[in-house]
C-alpha positions as CSV (number, residue, x, y, z in Angstrom):
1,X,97.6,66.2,108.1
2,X,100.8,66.3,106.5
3,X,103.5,68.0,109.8
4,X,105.0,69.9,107.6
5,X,102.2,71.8,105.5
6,X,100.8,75.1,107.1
7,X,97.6,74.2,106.7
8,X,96.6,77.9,107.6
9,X,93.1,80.1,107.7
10,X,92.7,83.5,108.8
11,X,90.4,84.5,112.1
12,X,90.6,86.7,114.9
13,X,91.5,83.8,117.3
14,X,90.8,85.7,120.4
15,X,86.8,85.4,119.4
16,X,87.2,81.6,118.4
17,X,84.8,79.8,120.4
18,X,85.0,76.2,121.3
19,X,82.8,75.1,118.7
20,X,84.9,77.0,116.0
21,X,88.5,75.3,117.4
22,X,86.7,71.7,117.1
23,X,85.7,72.4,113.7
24,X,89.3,74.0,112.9
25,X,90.8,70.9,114.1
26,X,87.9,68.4,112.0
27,X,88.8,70.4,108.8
28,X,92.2,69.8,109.2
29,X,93.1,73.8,109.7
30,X,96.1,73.9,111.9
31,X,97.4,77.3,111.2
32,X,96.5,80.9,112.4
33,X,98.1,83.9,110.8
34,X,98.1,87.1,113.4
35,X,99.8,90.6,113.9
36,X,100.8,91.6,117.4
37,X,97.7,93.4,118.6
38,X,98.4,95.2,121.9
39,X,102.3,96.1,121.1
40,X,102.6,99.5,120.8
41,X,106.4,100.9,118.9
42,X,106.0,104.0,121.0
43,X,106.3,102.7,124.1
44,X,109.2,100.4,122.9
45,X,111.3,103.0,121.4
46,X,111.0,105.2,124.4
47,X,111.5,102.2,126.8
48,X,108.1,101.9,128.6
49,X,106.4,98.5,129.1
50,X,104.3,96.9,127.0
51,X,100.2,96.8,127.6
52,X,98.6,94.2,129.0
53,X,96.5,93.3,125.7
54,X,100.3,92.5,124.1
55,X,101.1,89.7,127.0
56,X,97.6,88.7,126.9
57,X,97.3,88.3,123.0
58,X,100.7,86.0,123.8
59,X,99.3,83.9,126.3
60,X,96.2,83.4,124.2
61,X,98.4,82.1,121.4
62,X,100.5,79.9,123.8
63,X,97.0,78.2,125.0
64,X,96.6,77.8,121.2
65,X,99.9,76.9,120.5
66,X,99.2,73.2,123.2
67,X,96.2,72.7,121.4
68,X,98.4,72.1,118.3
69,X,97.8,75.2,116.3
70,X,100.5,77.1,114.6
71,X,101.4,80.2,113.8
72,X,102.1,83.1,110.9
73,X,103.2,86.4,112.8
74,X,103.1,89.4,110.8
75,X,105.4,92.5,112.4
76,X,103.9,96.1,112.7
77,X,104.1,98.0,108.9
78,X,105.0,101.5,107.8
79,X,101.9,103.0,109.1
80,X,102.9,101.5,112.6
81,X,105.8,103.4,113.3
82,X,105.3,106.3,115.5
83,X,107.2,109.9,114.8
84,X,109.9,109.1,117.9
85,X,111.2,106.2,115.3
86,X,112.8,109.5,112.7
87,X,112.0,110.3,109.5
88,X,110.4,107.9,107.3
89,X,113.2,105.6,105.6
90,X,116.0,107.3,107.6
91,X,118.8,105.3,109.0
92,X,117.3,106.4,112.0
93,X,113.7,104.9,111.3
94,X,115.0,101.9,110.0
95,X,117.5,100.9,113.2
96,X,114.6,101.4,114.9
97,X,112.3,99.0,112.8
98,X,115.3,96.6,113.2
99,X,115.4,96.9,116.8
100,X,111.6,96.6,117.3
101,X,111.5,93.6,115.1
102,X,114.7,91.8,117.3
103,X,112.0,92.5,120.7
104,X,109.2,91.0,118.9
105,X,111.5,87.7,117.7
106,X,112.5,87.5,121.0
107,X,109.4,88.3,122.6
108,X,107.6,85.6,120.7
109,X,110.1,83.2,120.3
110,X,109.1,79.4,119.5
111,X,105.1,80.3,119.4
112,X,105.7,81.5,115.8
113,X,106.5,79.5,113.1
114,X,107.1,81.6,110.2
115,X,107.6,85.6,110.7
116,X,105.9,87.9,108.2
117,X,107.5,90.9,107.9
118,X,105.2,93.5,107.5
119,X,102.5,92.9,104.7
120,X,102.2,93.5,100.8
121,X,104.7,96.7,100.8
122,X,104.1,96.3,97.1
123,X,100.5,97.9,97.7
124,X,100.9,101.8,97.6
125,X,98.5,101.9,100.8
126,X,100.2,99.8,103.1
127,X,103.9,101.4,102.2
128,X,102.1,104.7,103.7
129,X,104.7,107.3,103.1
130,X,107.7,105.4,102.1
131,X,109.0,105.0,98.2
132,X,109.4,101.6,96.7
133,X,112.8,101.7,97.4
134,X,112.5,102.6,101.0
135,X,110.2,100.2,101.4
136,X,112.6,97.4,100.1
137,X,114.8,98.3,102.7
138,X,112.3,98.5,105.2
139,X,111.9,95.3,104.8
140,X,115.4,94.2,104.9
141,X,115.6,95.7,108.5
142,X,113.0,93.6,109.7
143,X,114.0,90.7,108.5
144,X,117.6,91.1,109.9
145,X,115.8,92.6,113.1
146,X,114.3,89.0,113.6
147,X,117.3,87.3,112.9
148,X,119.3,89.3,115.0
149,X,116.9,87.9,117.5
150,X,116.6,84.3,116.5
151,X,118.8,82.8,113.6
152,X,116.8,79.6,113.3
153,X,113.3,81.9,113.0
154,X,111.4,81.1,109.3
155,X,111.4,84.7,107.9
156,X,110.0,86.4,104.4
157,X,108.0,88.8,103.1
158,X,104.8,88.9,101.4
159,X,103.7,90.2,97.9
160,X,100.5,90.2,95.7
161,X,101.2,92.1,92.7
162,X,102.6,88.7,91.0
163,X,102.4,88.4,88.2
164,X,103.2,91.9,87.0
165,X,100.1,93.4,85.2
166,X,100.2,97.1,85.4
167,X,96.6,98.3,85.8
168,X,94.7,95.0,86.5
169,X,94.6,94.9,90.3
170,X,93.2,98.4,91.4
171,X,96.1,100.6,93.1
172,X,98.4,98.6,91.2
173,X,100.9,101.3,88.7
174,X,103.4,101.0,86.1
175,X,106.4,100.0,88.6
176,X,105.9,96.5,88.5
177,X,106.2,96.7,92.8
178,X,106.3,93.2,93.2
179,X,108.5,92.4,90.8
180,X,110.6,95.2,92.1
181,X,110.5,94.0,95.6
182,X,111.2,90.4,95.2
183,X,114.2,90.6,93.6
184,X,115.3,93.6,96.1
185,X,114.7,90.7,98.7
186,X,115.4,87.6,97.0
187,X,118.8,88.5,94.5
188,X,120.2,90.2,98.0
189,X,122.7,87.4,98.9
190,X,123.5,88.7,101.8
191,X,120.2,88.7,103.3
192,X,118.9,85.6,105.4
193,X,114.9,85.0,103.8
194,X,113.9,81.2,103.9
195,X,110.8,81.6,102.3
196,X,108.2,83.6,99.9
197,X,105.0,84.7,100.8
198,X,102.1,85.2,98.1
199,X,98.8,86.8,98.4
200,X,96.5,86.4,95.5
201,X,93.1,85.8,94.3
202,X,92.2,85.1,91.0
203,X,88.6,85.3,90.0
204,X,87.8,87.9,92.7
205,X,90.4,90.8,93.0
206,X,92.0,89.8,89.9
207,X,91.1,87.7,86.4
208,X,91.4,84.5,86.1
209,X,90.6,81.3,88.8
210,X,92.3,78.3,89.7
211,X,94.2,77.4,86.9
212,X,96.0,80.9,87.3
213,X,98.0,79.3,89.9
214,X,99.8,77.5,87.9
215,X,101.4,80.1,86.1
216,X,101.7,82.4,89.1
217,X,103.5,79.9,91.0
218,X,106.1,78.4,88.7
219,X,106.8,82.1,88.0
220,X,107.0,83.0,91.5
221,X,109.2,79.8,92.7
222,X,111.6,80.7,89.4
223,X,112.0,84.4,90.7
224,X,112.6,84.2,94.4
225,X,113.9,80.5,94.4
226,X,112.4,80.1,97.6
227,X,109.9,77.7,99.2
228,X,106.2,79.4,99.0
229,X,104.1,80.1,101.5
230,X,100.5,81.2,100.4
231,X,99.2,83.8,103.1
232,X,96.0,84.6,101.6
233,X,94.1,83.3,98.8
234,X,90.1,82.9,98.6
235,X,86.9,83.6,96.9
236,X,83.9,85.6,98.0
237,X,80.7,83.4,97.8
238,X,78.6,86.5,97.2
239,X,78.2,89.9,94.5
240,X,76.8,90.2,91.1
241,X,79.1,91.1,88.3
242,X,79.7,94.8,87.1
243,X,78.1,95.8,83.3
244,X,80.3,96.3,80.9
245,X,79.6,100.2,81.3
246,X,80.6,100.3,84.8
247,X,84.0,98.1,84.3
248,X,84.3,100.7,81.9
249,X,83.9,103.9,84.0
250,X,86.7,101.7,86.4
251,X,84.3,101.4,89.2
252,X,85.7,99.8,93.0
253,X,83.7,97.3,93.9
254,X,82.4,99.3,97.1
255,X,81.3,101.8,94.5
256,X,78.7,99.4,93.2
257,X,78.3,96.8,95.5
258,X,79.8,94.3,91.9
259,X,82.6,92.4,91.5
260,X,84.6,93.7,88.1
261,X,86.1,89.6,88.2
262,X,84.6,86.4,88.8
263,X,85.6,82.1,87.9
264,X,82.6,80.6,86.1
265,X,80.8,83.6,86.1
266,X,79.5,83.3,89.4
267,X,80.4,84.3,93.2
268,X,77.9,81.9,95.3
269,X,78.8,79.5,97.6
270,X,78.6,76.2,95.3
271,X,81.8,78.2,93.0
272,X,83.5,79.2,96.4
273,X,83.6,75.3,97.3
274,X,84.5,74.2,93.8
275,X,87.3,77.2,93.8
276,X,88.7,76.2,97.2
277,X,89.0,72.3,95.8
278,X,90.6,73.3,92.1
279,X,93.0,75.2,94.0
280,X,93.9,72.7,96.3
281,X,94.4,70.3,93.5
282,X,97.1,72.5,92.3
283,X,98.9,73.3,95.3
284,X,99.6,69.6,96.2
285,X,101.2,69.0,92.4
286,X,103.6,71.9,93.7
287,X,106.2,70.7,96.5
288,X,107.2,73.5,96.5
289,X,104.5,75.1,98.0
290,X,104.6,74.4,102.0
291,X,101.5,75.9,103.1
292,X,98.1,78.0,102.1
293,X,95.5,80.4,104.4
294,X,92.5,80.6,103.4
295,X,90.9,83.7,103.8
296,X,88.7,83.7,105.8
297,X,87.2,81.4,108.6
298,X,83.3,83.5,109.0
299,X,81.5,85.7,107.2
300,X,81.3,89.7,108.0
301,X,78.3,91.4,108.7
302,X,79.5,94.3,107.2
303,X,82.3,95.4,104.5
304,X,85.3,97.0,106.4
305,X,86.0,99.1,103.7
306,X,82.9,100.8,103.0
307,X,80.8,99.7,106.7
308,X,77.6,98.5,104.2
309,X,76.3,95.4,104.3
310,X,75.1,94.6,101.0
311,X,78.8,95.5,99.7
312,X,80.3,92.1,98.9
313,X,83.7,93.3,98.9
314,X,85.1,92.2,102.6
315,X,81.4,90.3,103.5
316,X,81.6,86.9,102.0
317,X,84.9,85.3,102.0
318,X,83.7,82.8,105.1
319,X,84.3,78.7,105.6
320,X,81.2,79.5,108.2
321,X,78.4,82.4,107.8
322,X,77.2,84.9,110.2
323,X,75.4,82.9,112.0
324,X,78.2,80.4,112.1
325,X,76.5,77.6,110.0
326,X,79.5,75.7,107.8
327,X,78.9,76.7,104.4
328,X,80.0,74.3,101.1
329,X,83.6,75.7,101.7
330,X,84.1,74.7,104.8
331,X,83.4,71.1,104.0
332,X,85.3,71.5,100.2
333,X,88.8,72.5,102.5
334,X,88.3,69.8,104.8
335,X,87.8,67.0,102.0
336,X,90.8,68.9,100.0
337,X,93.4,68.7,102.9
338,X,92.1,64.8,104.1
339,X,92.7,64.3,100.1
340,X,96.2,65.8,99.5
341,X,97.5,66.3,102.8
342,X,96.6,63.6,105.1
343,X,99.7,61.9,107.6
C-alpha cells in the first residue's frame, strides 16, 4: 500500500473484532475516520474533566494507531455545542468553538492524521441553527482552533453538495452551499486549510456513477486548489428503484423503502463490486486525490433513519454483511488498492 494514500473505510472501531482488523489489514484498508465520542463541550467550557469514555475512546485509537491504522478525526458540529458556549454564531460561540477545537488538537495530537472540522455544514441539518454564513465562519474557528494547537496538524473541511445542482440531492436549496462554502474557506488567504474533503455518491443519493467522478473532481481540485481527500463515497448493494409516479410525488427513500438513483439500473451486490472498482480506477488517474473511505465496513440491521429493516437507505452500504460474511465488495476494494496502490 502506497504510505501516503489514506486508504480509509468507515466503522465503529471500538466493535471491530480481531477477525475484522485481519481482514482490514488483508484488504489493504489502513484508515479509520471517527468523531470524539465521550468529549462532552459542556464540561470543557465550564472547566470540569473529561469522562472516561473520551480517554478510553483515545486509548483505543492509540492500540489502533501501533497496529498501523490511521486516522480522520472529525470535531464536534453545530448541534454539539451546549447553551454555556452563547448564542449561536456569536463571537462568543465561536471563541468557544475555537477554544474547544485547540483542546481536542492538543488532546489528540499525533494519533490523528487529518482533522475534519465538523461535517458537511453545507447540509441544512447538520448546520442546526446557524445561517450559511455563520456556518462558514464556524468553520474558520475550528480550523484556526486546531492550528492554534498544532501548526503542522492536516486540517479541512468537508462538503457534498459539489457539483452545484439545486434540487437534485434531497435538502439541497437554491444557495449553491457548497459552492458557497468552499470558496468561503478556500479564497480566504489568510486561513491555514491543507486539504479538501468530498462526500459524494453518485448512483445512490445522487445521479450518475463512476464516471461522475471525473467531472466532480477536476471541478472540485480547480475550485479549492487543494489536495482531495474523499471522506465518504459508496454504493448500497440493496433497494428496488422508485416508479416514475413516486419520483414524481418526490418521495425519500425511507418513504418507500426505493432508491430514486441507481448505476446500471441495479443496487445488488455484483454493481456494488463493479462500482467500488470503476471508482477506484479513476481515483488513481487523479494525483491529486490522496485518499478515499469507503462507506461502510458491515452491513446494518436496521436503517438509522427510519429504524426499519427492509428500508435500504442506511442498511446496505457493507464490505461485510450482517452476519459478517465478506461480500463481492469487500474483495473488489482489496483487488482495487493491490492494483493502484500497492508499495
Amino acid at each position: 500500500m502506497a504510505q501516503n494514500f489514506f486508504a480509509g473505510v468507515a466503522v465503529a472501531f471500538e466493535k471491530l473484532t480481531e477477525v475484522d482488523r485481519q481482514r482490514l489489514r488483508a484488504a489493504g484498508l489502513n484508515g479509520l475516520r471517527t468523531g470524539t465520542p465521550g468529549f462532552s463541550a459542556e464540561y470543557f467550557l465550564t472547566n470540569r474533566g473529561q469522562p472516561a469514555d473520551f480517554f478510553h475512546h483515545r486509548e483505543t485509537m492509540a492500540k489502533l494507531r501501533e497496529a498501523g491504522f490511521r486516522f480522520i478525526g472529525i470535531t464536534p458540529g453545530p448541534k454539539d455545542m451546549p447553551a454555556i458556549a452563547g448564542p449561536a454564531g456569536s463571537a462568543r460561540y465561536l471563541d468557544n468553538y475555537r477554544k474547544i477545537c485547540m483542546f481536542l488538537g492538543q488532546t489528540y495530537g499525533d494519533l490523528i492524521d487529518y482533522w475534519q472540522v465538523a461535517n458537511e455544514l453545507d447540509i441544512w441539518i447538520f448546520r442546526d441553527s446557524l445561517t450559511l454564513e455563520q456556518s462558514a465562519e464556524f468553520l474558520k474557528a475550528g480550523i484556526r482552533g486546531l492550528k492554534d494547537a498544532n501548526h503542522r496538524s492536516k486540517v479541512g473541511i468537508n462538503l457534498t453538495l459539489f457539483p452545484s445542482r439545486p434540487g437534485e440531492v434531497d435538502g439541497n436549496t437554491d444557495r449553491h452551499e457548497g459552492v458557497f462554502l468552499a470558496k468561503s474557506i478556500y479564497e480566504d488567504p489568510d486561513l491555514p486549510v491543507d486539504y479538501a474533503g468530498f462526500d459524494s455518491y453518485p448512483g445512490t443519493w445522487r445521479e450518475g456513477g463512476p464516471e461522475s467522478w471525473n467531472d466532480y473532481l477536476d471541478a472540485f481540485h480547480a475550485l479549492t486548489r487543494k489536495p482531495i481527500l474523499i471522506q465518504e463515497f459508496g454504493y448500497s448493494s440493496a433497494g428496488d428503484l422508485m416508479t416514475c409516479e413516486e419520483v414524481t410525488k418526490n418521495n425519500y427513500p425511507c418513504q418507500v423503502k426505493k432508491w430514486k438513483h441507481s448505476w446500471r439500473g441495479a443496487h445488488n451486490p455484483g454493481t456494488q463490486a463493479d462500482f467500488i472498482s470503476e471508482s477506484y480506477r479513476i481515483f488513481a488517474q487523479k494525483p491529486f486525490v490522496i485518499g478515499a473511505v469507503y462507506y461502510r465496513w458491515n452491513d446494518q440491521p436496521t436503517c438509522w433513519q427510519c429504524g426499519q429493516p427492509d428500508c435500504p437507505a442506511e442498511t446496505a452500504w457493507g464490505l461485510v454483511d450482517c452476519q459478517n460474511r465478506p461480500k463481492p465488495s469487500y474483495y473488489s476494494i482489496k483487488s482495487s488498492l493491490e492494483l493502484y496502490y500497492r508499495q
